[in-house]
C-alpha positions as CSV (number, residue, x, y, z in Angstrom):
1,X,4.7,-4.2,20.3
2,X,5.0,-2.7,17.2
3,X,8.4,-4.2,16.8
4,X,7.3,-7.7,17.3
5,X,3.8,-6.9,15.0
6,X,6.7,-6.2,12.4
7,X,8.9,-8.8,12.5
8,X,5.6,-11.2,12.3
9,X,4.2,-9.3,9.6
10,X,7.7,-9.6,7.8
11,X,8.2,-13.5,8.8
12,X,4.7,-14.2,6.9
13,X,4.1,-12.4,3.7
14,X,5.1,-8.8,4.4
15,X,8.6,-9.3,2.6
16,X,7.0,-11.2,-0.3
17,X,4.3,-8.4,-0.5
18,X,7.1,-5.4,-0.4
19,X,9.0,-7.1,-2.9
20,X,6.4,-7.5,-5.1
21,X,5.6,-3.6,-4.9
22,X,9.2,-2.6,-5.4
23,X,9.6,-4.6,-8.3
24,X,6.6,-3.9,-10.0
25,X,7.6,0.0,-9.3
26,X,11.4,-0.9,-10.8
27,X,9.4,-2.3,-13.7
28,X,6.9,0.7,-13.9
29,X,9.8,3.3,-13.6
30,X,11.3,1.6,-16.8
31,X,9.2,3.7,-18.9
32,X,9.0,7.6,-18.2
33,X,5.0,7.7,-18.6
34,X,5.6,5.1,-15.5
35,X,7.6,6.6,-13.3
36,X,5.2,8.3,-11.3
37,X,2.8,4.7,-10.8
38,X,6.2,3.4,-9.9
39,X,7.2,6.0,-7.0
40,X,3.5,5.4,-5.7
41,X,4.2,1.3,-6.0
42,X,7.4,1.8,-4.0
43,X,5.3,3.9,-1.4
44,X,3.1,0.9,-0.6
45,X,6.1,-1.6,-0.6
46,X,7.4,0.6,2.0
47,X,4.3,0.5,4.2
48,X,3.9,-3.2,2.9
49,X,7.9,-3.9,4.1
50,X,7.4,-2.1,7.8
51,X,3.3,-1.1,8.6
52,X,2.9,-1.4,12.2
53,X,3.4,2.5,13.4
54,X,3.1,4.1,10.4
55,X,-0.1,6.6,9.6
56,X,-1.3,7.5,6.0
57,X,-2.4,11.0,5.8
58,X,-3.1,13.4,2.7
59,X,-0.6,16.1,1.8
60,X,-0.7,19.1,4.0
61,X,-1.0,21.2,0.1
62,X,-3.0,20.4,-2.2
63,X,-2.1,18.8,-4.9
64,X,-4.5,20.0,-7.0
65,X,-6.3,17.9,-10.0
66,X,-3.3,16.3,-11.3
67,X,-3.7,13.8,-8.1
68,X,-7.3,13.3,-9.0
69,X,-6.3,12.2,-12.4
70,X,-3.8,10.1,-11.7
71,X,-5.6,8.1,-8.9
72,X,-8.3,7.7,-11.3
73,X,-6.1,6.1,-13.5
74,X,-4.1,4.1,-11.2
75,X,-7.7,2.6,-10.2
76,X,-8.5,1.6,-13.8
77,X,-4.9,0.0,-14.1
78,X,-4.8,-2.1,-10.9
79,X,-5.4,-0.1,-8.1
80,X,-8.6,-1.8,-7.4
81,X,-7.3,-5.1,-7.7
82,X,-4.9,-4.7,-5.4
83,X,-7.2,-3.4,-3.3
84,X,-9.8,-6.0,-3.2
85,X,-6.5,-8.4,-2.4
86,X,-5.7,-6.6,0.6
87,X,-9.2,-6.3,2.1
88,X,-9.6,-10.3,1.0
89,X,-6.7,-10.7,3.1
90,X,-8.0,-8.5,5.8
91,X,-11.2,-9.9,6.1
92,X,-9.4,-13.6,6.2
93,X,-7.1,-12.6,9.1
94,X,-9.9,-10.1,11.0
95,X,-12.0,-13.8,11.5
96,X,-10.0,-14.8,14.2
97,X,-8.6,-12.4,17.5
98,X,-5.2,-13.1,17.3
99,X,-5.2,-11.6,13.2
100,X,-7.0,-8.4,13.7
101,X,-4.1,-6.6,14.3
102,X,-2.3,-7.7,10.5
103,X,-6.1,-7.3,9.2
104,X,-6.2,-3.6,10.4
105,X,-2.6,-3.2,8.4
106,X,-4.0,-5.0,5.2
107,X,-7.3,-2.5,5.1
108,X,-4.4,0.5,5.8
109,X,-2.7,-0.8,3.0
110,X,-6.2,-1.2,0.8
111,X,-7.0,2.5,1.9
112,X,-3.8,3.3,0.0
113,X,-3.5,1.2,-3.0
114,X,-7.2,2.3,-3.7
115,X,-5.7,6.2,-4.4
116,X,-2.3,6.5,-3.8
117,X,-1.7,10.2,-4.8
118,X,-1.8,13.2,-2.1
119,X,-1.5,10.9,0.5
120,X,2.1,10.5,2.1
121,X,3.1,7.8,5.0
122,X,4.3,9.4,8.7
């Protein structure tokens, strides 16, 4: 099931979603203050490109304040907008049966892009 939940995540939107985060993190990696925004954007075009099966969970260390920081800025620079995206999406597909399953992956992908940092995908 989690095959087939991929491949129709992948037929509409999840490829077009994924390749939006990887090339915002190519573009974000450009700059060296970026790079670290742009290994957390290519963290949710992985999830984005594959999500069915695959838990977010924080870092068994902790990373200390640095992570704080940095989700605090990712959340002023467009974390909560991409957020509100995926839980618009979410709450579109979670109106009917047959989309609660891709509406559960869009609020597992708002959970992340609200604060990216410390969190890791299994």
């Amino acid at each position: 099931m989690k095959i087939l939940g991929n491949l129709i995540w992948l037929l509409f939107g999840g490829l077009a979603v994924s390749l939006e985060y990887m090339v915002a993190g190519l573009l974000l990696c450009i700059t060296i203050i970026g790079i670290p925004f742009g290994l957390q954007s290519f963290k949710l075009g992985i999830l984005a490109l594959w999500p069915f099966g695959q838990k977010i969970e924080y870092m068994d260390y902790a990373p200390g304040c640095l992570s704080t920081i940095m989700n605090i800025i990712w959340l002023f620079i467009g974390g909560i907008w991409i957020m509100l995206t995926h839980v618009f999406f979410g709450l579109l597909l979670g109106i009917t049966i047959i989309g609660i399953p891709w509406a559960k992956q869009h609020f597992k992908l708002a959970s992340l892009a609200l604060t990216p940092f410390g969190r890791k995908l299994v």
